[in-house]
C-alpha positions as CSV (number, residue, x, y, z in Angstrom):
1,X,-7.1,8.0,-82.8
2,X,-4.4,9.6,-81.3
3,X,-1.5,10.8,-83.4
4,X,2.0,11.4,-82.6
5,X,1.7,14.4,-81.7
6,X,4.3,15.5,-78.4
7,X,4.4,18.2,-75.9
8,X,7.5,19.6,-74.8
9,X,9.3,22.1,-72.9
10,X,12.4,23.5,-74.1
11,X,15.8,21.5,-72.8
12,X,18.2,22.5,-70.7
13,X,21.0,20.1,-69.4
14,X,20.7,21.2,-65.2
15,X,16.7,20.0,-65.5
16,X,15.2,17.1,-64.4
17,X,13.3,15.5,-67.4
18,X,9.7,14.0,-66.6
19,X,7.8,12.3,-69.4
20,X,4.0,11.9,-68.6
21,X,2.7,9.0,-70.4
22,X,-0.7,10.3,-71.3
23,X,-2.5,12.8,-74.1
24,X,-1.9,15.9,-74.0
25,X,-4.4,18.3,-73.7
26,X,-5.8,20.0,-76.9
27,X,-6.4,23.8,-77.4
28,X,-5.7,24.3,-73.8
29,X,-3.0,24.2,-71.5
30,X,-1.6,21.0,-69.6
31,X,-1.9,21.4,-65.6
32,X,0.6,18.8,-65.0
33,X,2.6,20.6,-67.5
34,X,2.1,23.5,-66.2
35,X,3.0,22.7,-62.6
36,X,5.8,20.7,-63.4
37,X,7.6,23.5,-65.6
38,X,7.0,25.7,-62.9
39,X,8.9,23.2,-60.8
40,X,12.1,23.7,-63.0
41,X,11.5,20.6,-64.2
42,X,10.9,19.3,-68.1
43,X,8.7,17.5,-69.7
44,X,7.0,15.9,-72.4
45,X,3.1,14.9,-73.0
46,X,3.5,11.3,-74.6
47,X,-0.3,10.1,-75.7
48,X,0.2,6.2,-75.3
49,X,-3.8,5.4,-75.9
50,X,-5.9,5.9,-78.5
51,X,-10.0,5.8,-77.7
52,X,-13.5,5.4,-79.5
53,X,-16.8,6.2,-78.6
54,X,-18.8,2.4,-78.2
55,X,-22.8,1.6,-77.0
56,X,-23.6,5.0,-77.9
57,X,-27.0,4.0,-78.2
58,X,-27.4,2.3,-74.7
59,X,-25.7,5.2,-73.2
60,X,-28.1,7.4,-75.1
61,X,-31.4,5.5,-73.6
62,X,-30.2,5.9,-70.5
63,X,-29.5,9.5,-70.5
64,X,-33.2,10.2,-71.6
65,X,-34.4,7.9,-68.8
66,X,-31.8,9.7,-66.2
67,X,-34.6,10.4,-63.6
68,X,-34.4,6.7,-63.0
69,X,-31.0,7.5,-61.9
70,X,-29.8,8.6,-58.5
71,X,-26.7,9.5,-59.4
72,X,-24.3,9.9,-62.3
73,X,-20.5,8.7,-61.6
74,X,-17.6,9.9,-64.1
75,X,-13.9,8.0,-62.8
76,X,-12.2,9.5,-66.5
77,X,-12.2,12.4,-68.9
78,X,-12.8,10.3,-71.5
79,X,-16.0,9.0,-69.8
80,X,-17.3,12.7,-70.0
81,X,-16.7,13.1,-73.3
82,X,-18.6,10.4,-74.2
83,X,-21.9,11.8,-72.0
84,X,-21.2,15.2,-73.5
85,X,-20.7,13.5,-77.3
86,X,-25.0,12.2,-76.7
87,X,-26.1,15.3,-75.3
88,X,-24.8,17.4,-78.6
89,X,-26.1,15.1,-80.4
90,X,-29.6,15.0,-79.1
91,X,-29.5,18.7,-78.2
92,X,-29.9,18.1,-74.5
93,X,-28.7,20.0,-71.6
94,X,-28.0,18.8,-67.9
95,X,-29.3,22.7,-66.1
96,X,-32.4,21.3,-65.3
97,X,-31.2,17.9,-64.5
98,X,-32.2,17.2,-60.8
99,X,-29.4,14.2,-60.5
100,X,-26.2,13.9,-58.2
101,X,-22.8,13.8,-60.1
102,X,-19.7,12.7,-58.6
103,X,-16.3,12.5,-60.3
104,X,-12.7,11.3,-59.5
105,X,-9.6,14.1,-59.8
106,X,-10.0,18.1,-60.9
107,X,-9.1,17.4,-64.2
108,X,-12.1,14.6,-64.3
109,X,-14.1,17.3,-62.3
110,X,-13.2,20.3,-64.3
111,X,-14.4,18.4,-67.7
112,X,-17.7,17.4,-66.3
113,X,-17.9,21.0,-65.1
114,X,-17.3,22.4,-67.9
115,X,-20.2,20.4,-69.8
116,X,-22.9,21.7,-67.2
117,X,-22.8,18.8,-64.6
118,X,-22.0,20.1,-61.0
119,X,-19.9,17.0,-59.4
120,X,-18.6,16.2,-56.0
121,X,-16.1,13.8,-54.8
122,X,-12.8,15.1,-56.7
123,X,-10.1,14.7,-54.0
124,X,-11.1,11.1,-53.1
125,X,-8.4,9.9,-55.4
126,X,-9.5,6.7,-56.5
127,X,-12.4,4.9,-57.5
128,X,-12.5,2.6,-54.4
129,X,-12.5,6.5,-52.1
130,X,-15.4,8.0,-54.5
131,X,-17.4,4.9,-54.0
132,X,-17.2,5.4,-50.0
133,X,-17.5,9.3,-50.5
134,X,-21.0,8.5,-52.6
135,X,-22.0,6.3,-50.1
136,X,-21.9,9.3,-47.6
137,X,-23.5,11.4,-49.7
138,X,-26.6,9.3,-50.9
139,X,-29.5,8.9,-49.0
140,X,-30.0,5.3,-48.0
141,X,-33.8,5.5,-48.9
142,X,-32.7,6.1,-52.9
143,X,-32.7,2.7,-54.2
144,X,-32.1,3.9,-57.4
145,X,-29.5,3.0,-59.6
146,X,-25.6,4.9,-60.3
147,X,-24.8,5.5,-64.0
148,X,-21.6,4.5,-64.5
149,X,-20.0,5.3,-68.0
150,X,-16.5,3.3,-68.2
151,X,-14.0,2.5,-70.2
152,X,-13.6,-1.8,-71.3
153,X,-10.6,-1.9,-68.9
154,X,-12.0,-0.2,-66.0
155,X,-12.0,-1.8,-62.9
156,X,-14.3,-3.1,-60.2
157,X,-13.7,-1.6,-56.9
158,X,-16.6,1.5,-57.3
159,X,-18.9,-1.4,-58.0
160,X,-17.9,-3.9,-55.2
161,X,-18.0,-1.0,-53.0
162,X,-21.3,-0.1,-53.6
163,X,-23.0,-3.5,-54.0
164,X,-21.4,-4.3,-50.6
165,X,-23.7,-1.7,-49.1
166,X,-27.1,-2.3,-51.4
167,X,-26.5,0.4,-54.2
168,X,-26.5,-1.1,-57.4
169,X,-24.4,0.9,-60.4
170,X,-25.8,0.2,-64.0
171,X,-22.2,0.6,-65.9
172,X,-22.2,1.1,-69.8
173,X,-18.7,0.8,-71.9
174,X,-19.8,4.2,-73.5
175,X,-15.2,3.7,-74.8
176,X,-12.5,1.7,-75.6
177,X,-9.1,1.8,-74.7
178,X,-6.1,1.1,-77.7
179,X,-3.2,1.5,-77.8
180,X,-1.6,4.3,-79.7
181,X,0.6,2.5,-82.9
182,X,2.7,5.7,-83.4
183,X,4.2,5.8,-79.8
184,X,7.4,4.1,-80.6
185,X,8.0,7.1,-83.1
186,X,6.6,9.8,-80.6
187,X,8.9,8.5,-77.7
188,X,12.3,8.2,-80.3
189,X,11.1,12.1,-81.3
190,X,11.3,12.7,-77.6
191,X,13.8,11.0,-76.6
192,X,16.0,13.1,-79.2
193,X,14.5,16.2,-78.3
194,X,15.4,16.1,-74.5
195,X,17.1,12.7,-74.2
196,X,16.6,10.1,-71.6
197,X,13.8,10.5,-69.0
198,X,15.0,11.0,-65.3
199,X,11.1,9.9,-64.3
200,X,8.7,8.3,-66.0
201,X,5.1,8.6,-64.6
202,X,2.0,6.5,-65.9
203,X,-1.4,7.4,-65.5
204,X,-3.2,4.1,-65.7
205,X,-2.7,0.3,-65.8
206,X,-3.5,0.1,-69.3
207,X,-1.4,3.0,-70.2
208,X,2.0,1.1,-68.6
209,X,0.5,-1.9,-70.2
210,X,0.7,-1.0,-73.7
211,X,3.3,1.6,-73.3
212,X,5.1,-2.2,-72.4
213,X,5.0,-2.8,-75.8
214,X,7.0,-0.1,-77.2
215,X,9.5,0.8,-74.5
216,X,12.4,-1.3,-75.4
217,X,15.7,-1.2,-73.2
218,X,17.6,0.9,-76.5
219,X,14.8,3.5,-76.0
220,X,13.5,3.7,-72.3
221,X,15.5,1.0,-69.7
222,X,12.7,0.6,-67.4
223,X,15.2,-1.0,-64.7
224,X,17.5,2.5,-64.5
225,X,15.3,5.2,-64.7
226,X,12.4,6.0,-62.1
227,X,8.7,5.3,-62.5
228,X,6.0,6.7,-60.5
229,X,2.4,6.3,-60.9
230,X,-0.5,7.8,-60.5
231,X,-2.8,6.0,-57.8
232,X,-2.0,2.8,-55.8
233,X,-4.1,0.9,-58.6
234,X,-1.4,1.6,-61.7
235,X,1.2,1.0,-58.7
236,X,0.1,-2.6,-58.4
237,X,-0.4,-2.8,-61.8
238,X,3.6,-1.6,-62.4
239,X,4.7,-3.8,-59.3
240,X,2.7,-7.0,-60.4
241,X,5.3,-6.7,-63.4
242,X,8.4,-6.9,-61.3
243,X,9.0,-3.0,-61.6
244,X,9.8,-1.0,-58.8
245,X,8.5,2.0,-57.9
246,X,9.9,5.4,-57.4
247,X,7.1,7.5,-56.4
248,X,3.0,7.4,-56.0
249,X,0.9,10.1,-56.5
250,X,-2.1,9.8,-54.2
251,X,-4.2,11.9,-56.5
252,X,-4.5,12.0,-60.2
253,X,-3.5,15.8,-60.1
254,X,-0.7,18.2,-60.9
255,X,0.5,18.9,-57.4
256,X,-0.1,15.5,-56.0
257,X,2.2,14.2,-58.6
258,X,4.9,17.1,-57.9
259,X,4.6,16.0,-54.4
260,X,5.3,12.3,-54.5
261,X,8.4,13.5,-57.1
262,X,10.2,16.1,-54.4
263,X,9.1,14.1,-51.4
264,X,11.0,11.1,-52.9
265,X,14.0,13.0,-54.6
């Protein structure tokens, strides 16, 4: 479970103040951080989920049967963190794996990387893009199978996208998705830290969902400050609420996010 633990960068009145409503990163530096800081902007890392490892041994059988696999597909971080969590466990490496791997974002790309896997497909933005990208990519012959480790909330478009053209995904909840109990006291700690947010920016449809819950109009008014999102699938999400939206990000990365903020300000 996440904690309510907060990011910051040190305030100063003339900056525009960003709050990110995701984790931040542990024992490493934040990109989106990172880039925004550099942007003379501020910000602050505000972890609104909380997740657990689930089916652990249904993702396991079907890691030591991944030859029947064509492909492995990774759409979140949290996703490779749970394939990386069996393979410790059962002292397994993927070197000698001969299987595709295609993920969604760097920062998606750059965990499963950094776990051994070798994936393509990172600037295709969405899931809906990775399925047409894997399609591409794929052999038409292979009528193997995609593993598809998920969270309970994800969504169905990388699946309807590739059933529409014969591939079948086998998809295993290897998480769940909570929401984080201490962000009310995380955001009030931010809020007094920096004060109120010029942009807020959610990552996800669950994480505006359940940040929902906590943002009340004495903390965050939702209706005076300006969202953006990350993807046009959190933007529906937002506007299927009655929200308007400031800015999209195209990508779920650091400078497509600085983009959509300075093309729009």
């Amino acid at each position: 479970m996440q904690g309510n633990t907060i990011t910051t960068v040190e305030s100063a009145t003339s900056k525009k103040i960003v709050f990110l409503f995701k984790s931040p990163k542990e024992n490493e530096p934040d990109k989106f951080e990172e880039v925004l800081r550099n942007a003379n902007m501020l910000c602050a890392s505000l972890p609104v989920l909380s997740f657990r490892f689930v089916n652990q041994e249904e993702l396991k059988s079907s890691l030591n049967a991944i030859h029947l696999f064509s492909a492995i597909i990774f759409t979140s971080v949290r996703a490779v963190e749970a394939v990386a969590h069996i393979l410790k466990e059962v002292n397994v490496g993927v070197k000698n794996w001969n299987i595709q791997s295609f993920a969604v974002g760097q920062t998606t790309l750059e965990a499963a990387r950094k776990f051994g896997f070798k994936p393509k497909g990172e600037s295709s933005g969405n899931a809906q893009a990775l399925g047409e990208f894997i399609l591409e990519q794929v052999s038409s012959d292979d009528d193997r199978p995609f593993l598809y480790p998920c969270s309970n909330l994800h969504q169905d478009k990388l699946k309807k996208v590739l059933n529409c053209n014969g591939k079948v995904l086998k998809e295993v909840i290897a998480y769940e998705t909570c929401p984080n109990e201490q962000l009310k006291d995380t955001l009030e700690l931010a809020i007094q830290h920096q004060g109120t947010p010029d942009y807020v920016v959610f990552f996800s449809p669950s994480s505006f969902q359940f940040a929902q819950n906590f943002i009340y109009d004495s903390l965050i008014p939702l209706n005076k400050v300006k969202i953006v999102a990350i993807g046009p699938t959190t933007e529906k999400a937002i506007c299927d609420q009655g929200y308007t939206i400031f800015a999209t990000a195209e990508k779920p990365d650091p400078q497509s996010l600085l983009k959509s903020l300075e093309r729009n300000t």
